[in-house]
N, C-alpha and C positions, 0 to 999 in steps of 0.2 A: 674410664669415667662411667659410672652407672647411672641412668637414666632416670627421670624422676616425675611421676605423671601427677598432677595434677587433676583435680576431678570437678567441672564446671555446671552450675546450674542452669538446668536447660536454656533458662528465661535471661541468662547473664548478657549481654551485650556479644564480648567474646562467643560464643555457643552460636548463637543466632549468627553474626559473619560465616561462623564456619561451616554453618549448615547449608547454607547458600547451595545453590546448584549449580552457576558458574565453576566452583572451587578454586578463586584466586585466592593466592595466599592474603591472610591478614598482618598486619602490622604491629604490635603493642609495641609502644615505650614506656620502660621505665627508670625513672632517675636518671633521664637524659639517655639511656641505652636505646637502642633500635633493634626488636627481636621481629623475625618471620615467620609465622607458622605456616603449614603446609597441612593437606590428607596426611598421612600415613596410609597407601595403600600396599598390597601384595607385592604387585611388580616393584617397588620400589622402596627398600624396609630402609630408613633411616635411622642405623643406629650404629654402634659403635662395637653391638656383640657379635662376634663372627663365631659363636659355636655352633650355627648351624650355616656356613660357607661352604657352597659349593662350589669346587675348582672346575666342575666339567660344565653347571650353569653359567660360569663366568666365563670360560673360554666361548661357548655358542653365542654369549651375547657379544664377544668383542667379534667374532667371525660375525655374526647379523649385520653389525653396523658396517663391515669394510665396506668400502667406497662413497661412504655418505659424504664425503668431500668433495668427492669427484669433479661438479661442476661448481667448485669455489674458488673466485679468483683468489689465489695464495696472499700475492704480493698485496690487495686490499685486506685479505684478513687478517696482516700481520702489522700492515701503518695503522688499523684499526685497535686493535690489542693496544701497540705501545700509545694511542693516543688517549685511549680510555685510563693505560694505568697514570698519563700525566693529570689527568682530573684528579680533583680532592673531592672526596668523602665524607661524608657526615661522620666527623671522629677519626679521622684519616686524613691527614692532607700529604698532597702528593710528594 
């Protein structure tokens, strides 16, 4: 799927959320859909082309995060998981 950018006037509504300095994502709906936007930063390219995928970038970042679980209690975070997927969604029911 190729991407498709949009180009906003500074003064638009949209533009001015984004600019924010907190940088919480924004919300648009339309025609009853629920979109999220985000930065687009360096660390983090959201996108769908991997012609420039690093296998040796990817491997250091899964080796960075080992043990970020560590002190998670398992058994809550997995009655947590199946209790979130029983909730219904906007456009989703469970």
């Amino acid at each position: 799927m190729q991407a498709h950018t949009i180009r906003l006037n500074p003064n638009d509504e949209i533009a001015r959320q984004l600019n924010q300095q907190d940088q919480k994502p924004v919300y648009v709906e339309a025609n009853g859909v629920r979109y999220r936007l985000v930065r687009e930063t360096p660390a983090i390219k959201l996108t769908d082309d991997l012609t420039d995928y690093d296998p040796g970038q990817a491997q250091a970042a899964l080796k960075a995060s080992a043990g970020a679980f560590r002190t998670v209690d398992v058994e809550a975070l997995k009655r947590d998981i199946w209790e979130a997927r029983e909730q219904d969604s906007p456009g989703r029911p469970a």
